[in-house]
N, C-alpha and C positions, 0 to 999 in steps of 0.2 A: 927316468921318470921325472916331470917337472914338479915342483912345488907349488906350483899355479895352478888356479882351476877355476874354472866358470862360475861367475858370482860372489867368489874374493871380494872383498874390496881392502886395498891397500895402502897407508899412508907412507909418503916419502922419508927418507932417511934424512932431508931437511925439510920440515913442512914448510909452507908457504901460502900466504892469504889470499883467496881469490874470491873477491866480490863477497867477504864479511861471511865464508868457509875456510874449512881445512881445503885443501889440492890433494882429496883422497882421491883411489879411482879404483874401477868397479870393472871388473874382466868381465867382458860381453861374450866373446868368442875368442878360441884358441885354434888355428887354423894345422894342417896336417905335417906344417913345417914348422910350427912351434910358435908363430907371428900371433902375437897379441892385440886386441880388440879392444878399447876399456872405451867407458865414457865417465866424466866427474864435472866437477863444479868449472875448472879451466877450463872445458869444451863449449865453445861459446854455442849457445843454441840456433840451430838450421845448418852448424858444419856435421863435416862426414867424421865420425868417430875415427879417432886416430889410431893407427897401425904399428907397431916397432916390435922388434925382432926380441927373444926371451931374454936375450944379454942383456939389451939397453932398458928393459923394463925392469930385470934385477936390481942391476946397479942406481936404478930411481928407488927402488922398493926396499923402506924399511922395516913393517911388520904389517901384521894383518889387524884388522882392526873390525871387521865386521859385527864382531858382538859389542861393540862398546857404542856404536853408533844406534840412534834412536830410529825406529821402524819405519823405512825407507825416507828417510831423511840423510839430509849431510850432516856433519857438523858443524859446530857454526865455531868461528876462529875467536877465542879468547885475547881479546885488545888487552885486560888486565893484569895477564899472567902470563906473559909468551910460554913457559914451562908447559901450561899444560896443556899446547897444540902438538905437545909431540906423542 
């Protein structure tokens, strides 16, 4: 059984800024082979949500984060204190 699930959202095991956010990302679909769905702040808007297999989304994925983020919002990446993007 995966530790993934529809509506996760995840921050990376090294965050990273994208466009004055965290590079969280947000599992849209989990498809019948295990291939992962997310969309986040690095998904530039009008591309097609990107796809990668449970492995390569693990090994990006350092914890869940979905309760610490504000009500459908991203967060926004702290330029003051690189510590607390992670």
């Amino acid at each position: 059984m995966s530790k993934f699930a529809i509506g996760q959202v995840w921050r990376a095991k090294k965050p990273a800024n994208s466009g004055g956010l965290v590079n969280d990302r947000v599992i849209l679909h989990i498809n019948y082979l295990g291939a992962i769905q997310y969309d986040g702040p690095s998904v530039a808007r009008g591309r097609h949500y990107p796809i990668v297999d449970e492995t390569t989304f693990e090994k990006w994925a350092g914890r869940q984060v979905k309760d610490e983020l504000p009500k459908d919002e991203w967060a926004p990446w702290n330029f003051e204190d690189g510590s607390k993007n992670k």
